[in-house]
MIDOVEX-326607 format. One record per residue (C-alpha): residue number from 1; residue in one letter; chain; x, y negated, z. Coordinates in Angstrom, 1 decimal, always signed. Last residue first. Layout:
! MIDOVEX-326607
node nr=NUM&rest=A&kette=A&px=X&py=Y&pz=Z
...
END
This chain:
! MIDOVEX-326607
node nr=74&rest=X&kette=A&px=-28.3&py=+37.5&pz=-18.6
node nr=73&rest=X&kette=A&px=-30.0&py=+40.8&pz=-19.6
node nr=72&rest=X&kette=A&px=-28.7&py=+43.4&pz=-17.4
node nr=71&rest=X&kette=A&px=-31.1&py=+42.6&pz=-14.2
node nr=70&rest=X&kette=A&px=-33.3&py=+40.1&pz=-15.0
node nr=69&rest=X&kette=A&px=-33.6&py=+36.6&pz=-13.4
node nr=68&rest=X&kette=A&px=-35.7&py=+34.2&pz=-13.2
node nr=67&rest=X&kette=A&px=-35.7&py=+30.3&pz=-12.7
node nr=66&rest=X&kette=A&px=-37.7&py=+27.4&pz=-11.5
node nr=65&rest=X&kette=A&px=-40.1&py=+29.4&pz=-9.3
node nr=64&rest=X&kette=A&px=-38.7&py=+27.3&pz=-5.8
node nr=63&rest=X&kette=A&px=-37.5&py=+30.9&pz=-4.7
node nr=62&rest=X&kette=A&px=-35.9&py=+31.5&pz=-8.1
node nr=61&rest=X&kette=A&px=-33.7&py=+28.2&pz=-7.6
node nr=60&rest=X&kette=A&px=-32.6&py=+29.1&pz=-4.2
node nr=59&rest=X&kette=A&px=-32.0&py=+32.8&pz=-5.5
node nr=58&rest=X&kette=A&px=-29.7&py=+31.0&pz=-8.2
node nr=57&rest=X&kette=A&px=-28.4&py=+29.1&pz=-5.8
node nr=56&rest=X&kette=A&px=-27.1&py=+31.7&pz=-3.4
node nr=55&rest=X&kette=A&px=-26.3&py=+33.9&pz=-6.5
node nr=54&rest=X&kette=A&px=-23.4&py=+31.2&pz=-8.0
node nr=53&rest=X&kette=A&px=-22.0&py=+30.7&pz=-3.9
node nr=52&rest=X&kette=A&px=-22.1&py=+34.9&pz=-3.7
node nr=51&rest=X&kette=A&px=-19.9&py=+35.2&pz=-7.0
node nr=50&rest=X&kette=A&px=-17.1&py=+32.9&pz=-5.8
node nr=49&rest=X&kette=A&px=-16.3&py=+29.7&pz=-6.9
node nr=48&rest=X&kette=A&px=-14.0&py=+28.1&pz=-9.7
node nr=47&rest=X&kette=A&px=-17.0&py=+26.8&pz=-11.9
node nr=46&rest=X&kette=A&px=-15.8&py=+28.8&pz=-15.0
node nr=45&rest=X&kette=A&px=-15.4&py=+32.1&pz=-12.5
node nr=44&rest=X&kette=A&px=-18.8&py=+31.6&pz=-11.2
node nr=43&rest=X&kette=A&px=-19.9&py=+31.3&pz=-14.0
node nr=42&rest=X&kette=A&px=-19.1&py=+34.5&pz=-15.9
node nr=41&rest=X&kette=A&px=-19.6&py=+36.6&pz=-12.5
node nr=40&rest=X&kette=A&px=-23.0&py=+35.4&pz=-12.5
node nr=39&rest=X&kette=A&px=-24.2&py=+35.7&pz=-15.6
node nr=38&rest=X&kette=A&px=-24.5&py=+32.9&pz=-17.8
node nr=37&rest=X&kette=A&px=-27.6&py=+30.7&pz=-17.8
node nr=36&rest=X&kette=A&px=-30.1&py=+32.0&pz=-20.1
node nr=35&rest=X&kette=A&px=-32.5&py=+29.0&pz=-22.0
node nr=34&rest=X&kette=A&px=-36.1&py=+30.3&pz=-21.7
node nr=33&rest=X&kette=A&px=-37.8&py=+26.9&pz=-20.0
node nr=32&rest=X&kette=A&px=-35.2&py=+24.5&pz=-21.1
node nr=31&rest=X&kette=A&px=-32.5&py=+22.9&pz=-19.8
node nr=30&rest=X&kette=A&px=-31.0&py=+19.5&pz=-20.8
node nr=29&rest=X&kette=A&px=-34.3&py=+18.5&pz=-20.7
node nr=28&rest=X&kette=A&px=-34.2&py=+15.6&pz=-17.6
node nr=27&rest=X&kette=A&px=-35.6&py=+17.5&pz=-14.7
node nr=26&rest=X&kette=A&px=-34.5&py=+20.8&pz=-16.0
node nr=25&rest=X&kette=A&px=-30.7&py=+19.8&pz=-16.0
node nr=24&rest=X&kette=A&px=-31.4&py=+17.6&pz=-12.7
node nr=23&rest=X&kette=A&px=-32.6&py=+21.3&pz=-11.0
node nr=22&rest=X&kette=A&px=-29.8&py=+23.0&pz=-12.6
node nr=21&rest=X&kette=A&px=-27.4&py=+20.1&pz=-10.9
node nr=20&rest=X&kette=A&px=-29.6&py=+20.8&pz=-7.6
node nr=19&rest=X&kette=A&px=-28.7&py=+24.5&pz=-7.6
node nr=18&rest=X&kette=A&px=-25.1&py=+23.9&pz=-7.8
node nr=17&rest=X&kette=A&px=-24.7&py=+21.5&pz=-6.0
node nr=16&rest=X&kette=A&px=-26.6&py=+23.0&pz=-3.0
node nr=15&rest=X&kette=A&px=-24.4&py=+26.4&pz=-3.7
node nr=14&rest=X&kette=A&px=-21.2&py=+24.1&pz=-3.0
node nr=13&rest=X&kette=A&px=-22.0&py=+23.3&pz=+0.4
node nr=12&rest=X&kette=A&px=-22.9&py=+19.0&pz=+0.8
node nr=11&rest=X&kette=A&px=-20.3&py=+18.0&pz=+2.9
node nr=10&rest=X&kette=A&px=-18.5&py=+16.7&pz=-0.4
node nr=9&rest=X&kette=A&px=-14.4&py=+17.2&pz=-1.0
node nr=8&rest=X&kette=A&px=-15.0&py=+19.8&pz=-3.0
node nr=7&rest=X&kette=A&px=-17.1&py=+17.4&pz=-5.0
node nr=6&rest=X&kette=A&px=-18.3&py=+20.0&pz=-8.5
node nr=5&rest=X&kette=A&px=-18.3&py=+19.0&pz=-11.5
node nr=4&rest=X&kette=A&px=-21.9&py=+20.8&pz=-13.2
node nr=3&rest=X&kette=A&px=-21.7&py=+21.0&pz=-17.2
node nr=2&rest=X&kette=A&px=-24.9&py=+22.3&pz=-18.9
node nr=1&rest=X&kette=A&px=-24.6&py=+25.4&pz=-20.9
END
């Protein structure tokens, strides 16, 4: 899993640095096309932010065709 620190402090909303640190991930092979991400619920709690900030990106990022996601399979 790639590590994504978070600036609270930052006007840029939380689900933007989320989806743009998966975006650098990809960008520079730290992910790769299959690698799961963890569910939501899972991340959202290591990252300290609520279930709806981790699905905003994600649905960002599936919008732009960079991820997918699949109900009950991670």
């Amino acid at each position: 899993m790639i590590a994504i620190a978070l600036d609270r402090a930052s006007d840029q909303p939380l689900y933007t640095q989320i989806r743009e640190a998966v975006r650098t991930a990809l960008a520079e092979g730290r992910l790769h096309p299959g690698d799961r991400l963890p569910p939501v619920t899972v991340w959202a709690g290591e990252l300290g932010v609520t279930p709806s900030t981790v699905r905003r990106a994600l649905e960002d990022l599936t919008s732009a065709g960079l991820t997918r996601s699949f109900v009950g399979r991670g």
